[in-house]
mmCIF file of the N, C-alpha and C atoms, coordinates in Angstrom:
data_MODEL
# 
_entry.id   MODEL 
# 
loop_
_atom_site.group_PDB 
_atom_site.id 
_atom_site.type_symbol 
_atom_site.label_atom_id 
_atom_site.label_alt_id 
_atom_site.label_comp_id 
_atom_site.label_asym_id 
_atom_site.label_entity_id 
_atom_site.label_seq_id 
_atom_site.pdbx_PDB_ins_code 
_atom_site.Cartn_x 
_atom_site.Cartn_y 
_atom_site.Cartn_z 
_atom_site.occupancy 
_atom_site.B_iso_or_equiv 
_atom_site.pdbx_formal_charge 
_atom_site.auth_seq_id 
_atom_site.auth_comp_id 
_atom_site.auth_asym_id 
_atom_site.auth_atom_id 
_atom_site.pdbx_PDB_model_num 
ATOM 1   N N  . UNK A 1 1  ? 79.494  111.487 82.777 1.00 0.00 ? 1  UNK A N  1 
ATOM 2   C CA . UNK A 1 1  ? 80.602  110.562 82.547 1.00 0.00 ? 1  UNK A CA 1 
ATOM 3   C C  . UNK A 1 1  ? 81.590  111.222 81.586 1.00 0.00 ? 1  UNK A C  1 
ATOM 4   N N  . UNK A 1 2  ? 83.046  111.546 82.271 1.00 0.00 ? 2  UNK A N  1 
ATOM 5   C CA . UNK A 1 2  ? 83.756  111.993 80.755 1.00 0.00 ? 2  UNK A CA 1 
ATOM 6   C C  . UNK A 1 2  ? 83.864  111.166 79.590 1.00 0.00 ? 2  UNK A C  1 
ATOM 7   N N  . UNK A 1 3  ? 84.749  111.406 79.110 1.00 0.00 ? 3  UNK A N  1 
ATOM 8   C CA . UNK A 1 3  ? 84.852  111.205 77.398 1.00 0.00 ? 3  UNK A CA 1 
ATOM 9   C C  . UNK A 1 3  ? 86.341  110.833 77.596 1.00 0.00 ? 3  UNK A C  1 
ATOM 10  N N  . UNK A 1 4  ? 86.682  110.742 76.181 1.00 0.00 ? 4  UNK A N  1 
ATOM 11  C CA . UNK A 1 4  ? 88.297  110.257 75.789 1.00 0.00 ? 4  UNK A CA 1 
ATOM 12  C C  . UNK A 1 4  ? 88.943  111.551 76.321 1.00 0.00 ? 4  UNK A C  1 
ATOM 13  N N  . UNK A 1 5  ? 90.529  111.260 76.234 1.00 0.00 ? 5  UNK A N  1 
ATOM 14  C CA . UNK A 1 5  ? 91.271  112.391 76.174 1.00 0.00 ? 5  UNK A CA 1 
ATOM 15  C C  . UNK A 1 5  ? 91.630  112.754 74.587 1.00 0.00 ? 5  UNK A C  1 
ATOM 16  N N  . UNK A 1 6  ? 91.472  114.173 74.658 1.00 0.00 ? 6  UNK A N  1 
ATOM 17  C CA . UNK A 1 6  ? 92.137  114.661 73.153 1.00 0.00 ? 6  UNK A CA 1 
ATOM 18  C C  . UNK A 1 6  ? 92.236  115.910 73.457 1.00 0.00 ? 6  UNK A C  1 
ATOM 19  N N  . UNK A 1 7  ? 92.830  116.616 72.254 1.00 0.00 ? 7  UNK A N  1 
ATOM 20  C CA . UNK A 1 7  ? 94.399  117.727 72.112 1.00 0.00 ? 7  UNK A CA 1 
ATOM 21  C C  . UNK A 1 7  ? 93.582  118.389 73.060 1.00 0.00 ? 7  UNK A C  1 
ATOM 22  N N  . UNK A 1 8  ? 94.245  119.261 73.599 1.00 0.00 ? 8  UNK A N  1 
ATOM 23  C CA . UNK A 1 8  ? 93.858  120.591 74.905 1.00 0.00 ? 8  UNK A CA 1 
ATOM 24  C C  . UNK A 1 8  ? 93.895  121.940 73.823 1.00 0.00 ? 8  UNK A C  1 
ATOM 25  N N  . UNK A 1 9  ? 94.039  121.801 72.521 1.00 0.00 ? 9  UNK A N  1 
ATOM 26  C CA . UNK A 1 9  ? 94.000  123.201 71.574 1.00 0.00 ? 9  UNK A CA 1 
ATOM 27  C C  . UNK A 1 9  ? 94.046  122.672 70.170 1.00 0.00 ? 9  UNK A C  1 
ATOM 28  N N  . UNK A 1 10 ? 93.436  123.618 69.449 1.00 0.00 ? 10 UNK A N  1 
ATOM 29  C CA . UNK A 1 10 ? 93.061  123.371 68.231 1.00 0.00 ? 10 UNK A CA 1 
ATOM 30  C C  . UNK A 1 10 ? 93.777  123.177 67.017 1.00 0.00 ? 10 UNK A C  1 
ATOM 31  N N  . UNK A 1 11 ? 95.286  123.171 67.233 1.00 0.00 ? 11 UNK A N  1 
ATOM 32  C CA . UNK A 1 11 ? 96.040  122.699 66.909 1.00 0.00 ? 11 UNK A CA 1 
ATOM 33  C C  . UNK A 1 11 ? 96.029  120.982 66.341 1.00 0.00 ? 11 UNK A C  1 
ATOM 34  N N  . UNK A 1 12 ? 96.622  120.517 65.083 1.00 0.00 ? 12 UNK A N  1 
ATOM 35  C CA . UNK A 1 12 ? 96.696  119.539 64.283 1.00 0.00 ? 12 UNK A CA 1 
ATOM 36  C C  . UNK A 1 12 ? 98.128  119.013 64.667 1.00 0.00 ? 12 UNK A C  1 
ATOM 37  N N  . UNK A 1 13 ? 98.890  117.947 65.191 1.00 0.00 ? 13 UNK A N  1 
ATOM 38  C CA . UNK A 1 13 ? 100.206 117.300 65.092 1.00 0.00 ? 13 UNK A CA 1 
ATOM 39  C C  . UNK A 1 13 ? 100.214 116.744 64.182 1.00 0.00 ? 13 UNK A C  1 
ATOM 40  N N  . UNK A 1 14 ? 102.006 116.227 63.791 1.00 0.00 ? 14 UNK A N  1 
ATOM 41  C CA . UNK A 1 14 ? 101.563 114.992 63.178 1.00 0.00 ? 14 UNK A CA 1 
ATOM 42  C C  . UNK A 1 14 ? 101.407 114.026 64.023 1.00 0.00 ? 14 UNK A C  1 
ATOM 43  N N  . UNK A 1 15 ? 100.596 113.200 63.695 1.00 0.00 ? 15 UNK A N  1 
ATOM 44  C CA . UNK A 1 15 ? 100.522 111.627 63.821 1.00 0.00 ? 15 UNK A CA 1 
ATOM 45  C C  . UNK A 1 15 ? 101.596 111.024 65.201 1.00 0.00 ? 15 UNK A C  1 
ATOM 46  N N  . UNK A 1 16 ? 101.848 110.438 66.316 1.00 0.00 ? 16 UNK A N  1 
ATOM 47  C CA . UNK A 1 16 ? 102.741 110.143 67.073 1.00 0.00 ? 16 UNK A CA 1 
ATOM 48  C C  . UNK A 1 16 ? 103.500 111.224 67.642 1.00 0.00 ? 16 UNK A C  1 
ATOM 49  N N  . UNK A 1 17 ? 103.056 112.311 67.574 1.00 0.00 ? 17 UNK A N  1 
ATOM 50  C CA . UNK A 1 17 ? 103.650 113.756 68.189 1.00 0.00 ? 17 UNK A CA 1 
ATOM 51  C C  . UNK A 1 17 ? 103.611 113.484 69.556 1.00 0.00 ? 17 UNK A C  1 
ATOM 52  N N  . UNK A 1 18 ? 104.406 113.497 70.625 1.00 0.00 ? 18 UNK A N  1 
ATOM 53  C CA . UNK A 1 18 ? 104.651 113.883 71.935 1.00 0.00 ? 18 UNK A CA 1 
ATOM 54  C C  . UNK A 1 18 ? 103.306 114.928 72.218 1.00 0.00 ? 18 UNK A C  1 
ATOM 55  N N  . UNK A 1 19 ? 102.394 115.178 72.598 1.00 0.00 ? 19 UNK A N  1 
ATOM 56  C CA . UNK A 1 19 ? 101.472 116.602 73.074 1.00 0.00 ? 19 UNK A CA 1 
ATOM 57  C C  . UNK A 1 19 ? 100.570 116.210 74.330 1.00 0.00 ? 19 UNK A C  1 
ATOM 58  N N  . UNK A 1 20 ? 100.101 116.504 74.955 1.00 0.00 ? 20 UNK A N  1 
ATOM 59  C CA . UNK A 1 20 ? 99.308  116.938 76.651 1.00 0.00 ? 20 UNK A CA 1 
ATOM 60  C C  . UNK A 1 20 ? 97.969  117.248 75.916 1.00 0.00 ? 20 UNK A C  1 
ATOM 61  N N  . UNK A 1 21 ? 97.006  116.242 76.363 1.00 0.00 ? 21 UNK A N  1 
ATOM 62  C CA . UNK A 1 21 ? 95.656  116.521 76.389 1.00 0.00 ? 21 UNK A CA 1 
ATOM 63  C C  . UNK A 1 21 ? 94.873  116.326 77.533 1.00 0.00 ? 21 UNK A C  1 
ATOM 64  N N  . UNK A 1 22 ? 93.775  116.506 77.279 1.00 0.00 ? 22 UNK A N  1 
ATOM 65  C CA . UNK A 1 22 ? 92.273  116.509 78.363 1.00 0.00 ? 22 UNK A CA 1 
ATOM 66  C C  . UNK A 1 22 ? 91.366  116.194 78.231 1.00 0.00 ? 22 UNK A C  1 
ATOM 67  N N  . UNK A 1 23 ? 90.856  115.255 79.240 1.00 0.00 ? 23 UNK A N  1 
ATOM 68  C CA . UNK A 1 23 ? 89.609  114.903 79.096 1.00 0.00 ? 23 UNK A CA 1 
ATOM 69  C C  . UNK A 1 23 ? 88.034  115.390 78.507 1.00 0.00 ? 23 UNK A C  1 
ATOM 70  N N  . UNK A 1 24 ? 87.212  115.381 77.728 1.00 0.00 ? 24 UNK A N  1 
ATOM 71  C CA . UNK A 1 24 ? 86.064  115.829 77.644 1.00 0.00 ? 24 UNK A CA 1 
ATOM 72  C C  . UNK A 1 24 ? 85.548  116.118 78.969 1.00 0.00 ? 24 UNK A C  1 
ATOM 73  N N  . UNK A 1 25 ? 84.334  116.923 78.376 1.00 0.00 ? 25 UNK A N  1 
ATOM 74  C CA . UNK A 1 25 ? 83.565  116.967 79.670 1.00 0.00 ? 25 UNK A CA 1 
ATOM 75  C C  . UNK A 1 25 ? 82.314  116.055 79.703 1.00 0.00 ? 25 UNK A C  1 
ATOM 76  N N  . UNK A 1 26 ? 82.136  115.416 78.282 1.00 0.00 ? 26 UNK A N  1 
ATOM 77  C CA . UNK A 1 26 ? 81.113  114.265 78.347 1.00 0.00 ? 26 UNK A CA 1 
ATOM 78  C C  . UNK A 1 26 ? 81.526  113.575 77.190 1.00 0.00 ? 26 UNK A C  1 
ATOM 79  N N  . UNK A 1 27 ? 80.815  112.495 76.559 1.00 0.00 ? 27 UNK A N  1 
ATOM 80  C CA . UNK A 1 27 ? 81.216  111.778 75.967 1.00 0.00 ? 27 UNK A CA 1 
ATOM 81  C C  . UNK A 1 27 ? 80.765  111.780 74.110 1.00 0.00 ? 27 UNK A C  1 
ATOM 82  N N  . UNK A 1 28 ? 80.364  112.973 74.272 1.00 0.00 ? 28 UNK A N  1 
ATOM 83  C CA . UNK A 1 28 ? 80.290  113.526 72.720 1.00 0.00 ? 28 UNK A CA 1 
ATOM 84  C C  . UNK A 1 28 ? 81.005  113.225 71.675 1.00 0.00 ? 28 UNK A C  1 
ATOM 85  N N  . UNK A 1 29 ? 80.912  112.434 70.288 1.00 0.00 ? 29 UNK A N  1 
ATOM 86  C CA . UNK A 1 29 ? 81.482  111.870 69.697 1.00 0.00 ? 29 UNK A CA 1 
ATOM 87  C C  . UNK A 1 29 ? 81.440  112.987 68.350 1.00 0.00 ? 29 UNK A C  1 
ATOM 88  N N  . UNK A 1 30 ? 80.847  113.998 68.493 1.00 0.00 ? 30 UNK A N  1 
ATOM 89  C CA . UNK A 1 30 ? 80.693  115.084 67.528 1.00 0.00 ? 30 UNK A CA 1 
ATOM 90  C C  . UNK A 1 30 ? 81.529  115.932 67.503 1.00 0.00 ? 30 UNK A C  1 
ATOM 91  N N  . UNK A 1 31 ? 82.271  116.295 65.860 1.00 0.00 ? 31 UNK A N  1 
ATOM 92  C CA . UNK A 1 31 ? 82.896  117.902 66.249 1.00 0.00 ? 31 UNK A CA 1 
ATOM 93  C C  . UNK A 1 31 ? 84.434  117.033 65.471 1.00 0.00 ? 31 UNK A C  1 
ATOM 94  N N  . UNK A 1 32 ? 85.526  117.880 65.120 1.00 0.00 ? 32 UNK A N  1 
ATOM 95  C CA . UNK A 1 32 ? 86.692  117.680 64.806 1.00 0.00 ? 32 UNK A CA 1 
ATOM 96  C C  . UNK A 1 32 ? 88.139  117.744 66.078 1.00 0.00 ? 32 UNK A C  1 
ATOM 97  N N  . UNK A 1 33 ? 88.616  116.735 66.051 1.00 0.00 ? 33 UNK A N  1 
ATOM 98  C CA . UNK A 1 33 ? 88.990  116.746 67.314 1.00 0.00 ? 33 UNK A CA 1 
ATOM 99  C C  . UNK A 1 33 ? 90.239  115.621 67.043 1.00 0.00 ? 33 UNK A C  1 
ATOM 100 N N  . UNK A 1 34 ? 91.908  115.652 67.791 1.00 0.00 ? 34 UNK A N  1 
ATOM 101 C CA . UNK A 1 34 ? 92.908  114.780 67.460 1.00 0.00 ? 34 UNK A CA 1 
ATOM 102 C C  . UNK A 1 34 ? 92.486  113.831 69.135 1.00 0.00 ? 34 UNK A C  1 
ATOM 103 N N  . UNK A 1 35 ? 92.455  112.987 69.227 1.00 0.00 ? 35 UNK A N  1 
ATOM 104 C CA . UNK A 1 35 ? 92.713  112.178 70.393 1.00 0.00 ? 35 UNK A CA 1 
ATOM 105 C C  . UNK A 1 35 ? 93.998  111.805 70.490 1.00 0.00 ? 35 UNK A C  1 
ATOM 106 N N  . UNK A 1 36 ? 93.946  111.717 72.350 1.00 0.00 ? 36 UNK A N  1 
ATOM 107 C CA . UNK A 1 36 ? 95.917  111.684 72.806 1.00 0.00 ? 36 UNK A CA 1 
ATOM 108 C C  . UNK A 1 36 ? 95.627  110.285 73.023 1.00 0.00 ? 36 UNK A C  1 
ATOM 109 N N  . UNK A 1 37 ? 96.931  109.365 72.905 1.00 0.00 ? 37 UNK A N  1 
ATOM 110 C CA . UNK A 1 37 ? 96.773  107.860 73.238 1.00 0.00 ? 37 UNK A CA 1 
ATOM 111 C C  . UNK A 1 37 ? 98.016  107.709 73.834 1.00 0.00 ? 37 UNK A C  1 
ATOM 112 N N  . UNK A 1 38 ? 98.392  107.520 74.816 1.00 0.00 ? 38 UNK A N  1 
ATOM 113 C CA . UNK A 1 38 ? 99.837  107.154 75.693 1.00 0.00 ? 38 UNK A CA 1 
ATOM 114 C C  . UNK A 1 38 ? 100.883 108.572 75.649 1.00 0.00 ? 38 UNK A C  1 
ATOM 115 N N  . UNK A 1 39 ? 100.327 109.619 75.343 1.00 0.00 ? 39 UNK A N  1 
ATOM 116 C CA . UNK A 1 39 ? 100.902 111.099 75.440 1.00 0.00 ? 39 UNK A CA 1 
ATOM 117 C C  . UNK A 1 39 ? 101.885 111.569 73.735 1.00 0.00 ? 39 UNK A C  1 
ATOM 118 N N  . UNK A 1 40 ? 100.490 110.574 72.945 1.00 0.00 ? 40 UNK A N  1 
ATOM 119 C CA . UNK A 1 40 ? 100.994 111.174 71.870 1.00 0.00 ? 40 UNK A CA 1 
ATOM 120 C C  . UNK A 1 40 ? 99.866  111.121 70.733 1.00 0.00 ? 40 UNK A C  1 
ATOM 121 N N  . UNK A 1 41 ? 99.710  112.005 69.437 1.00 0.00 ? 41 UNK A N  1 
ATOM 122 C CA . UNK A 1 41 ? 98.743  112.917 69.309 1.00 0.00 ? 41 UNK A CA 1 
ATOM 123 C C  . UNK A 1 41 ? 98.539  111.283 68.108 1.00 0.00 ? 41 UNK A C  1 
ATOM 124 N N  . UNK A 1 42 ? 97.004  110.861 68.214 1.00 0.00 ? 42 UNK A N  1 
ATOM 125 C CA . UNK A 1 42 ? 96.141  109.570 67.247 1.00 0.00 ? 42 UNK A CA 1 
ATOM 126 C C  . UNK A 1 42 ? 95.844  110.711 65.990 1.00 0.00 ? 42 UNK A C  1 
ATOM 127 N N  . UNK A 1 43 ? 95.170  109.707 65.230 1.00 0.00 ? 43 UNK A N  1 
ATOM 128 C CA . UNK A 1 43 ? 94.434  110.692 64.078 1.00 0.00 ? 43 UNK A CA 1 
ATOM 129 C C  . UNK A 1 43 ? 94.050  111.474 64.357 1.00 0.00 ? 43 UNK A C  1 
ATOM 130 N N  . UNK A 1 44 ? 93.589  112.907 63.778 1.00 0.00 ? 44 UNK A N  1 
ATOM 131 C CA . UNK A 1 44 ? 92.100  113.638 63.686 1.00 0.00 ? 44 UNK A CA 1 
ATOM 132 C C  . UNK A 1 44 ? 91.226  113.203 63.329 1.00 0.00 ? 44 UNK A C  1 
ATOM 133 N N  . UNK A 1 45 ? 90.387  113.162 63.733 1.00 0.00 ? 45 UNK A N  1 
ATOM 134 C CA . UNK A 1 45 ? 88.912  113.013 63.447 1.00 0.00 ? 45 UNK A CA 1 
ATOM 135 C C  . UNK A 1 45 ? 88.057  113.834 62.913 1.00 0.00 ? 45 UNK A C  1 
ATOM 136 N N  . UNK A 1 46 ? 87.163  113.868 61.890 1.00 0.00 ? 46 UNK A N  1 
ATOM 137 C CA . UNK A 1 46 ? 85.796  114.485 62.301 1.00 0.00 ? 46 UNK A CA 1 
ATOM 138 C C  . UNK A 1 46 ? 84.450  113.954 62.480 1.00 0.00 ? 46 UNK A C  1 
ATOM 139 N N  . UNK A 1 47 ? 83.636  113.959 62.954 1.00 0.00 ? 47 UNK A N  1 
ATOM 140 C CA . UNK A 1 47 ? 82.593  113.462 62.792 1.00 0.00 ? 47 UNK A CA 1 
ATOM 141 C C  . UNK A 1 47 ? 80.845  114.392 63.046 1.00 0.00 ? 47 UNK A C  1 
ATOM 142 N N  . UNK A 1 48 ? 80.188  113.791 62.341 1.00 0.00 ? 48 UNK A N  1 
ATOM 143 C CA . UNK A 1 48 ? 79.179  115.139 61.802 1.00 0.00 ? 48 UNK A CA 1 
ATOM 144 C C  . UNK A 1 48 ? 77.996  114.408 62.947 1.00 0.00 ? 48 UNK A C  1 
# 
């Protein structure tokens, strides 16, 4: 089952940035990672 979409590169935006992401390949909630929400860049995250 995929996962959310978030950034396609390891790159940080700010906050409401315009950017193109991609789906996970599963639904792993681990790891540091910005999620895309309507084609623009949510918080970063990390989670351990």
């Amino acid at each position: 089952m995929p996962g959310e979409c978030r950034l396609a590169d390891d790159k940080r935006p700010p906050e409401g940035e315009a950017v193109t992401g991609v789906c996970q390949a599963n639904s792993s909630p681990f790891g540091c990672f910005t999620r895309v929400e309507n084609g623009r860049a949510a918080a970063t995250l990390c989670v351990d």
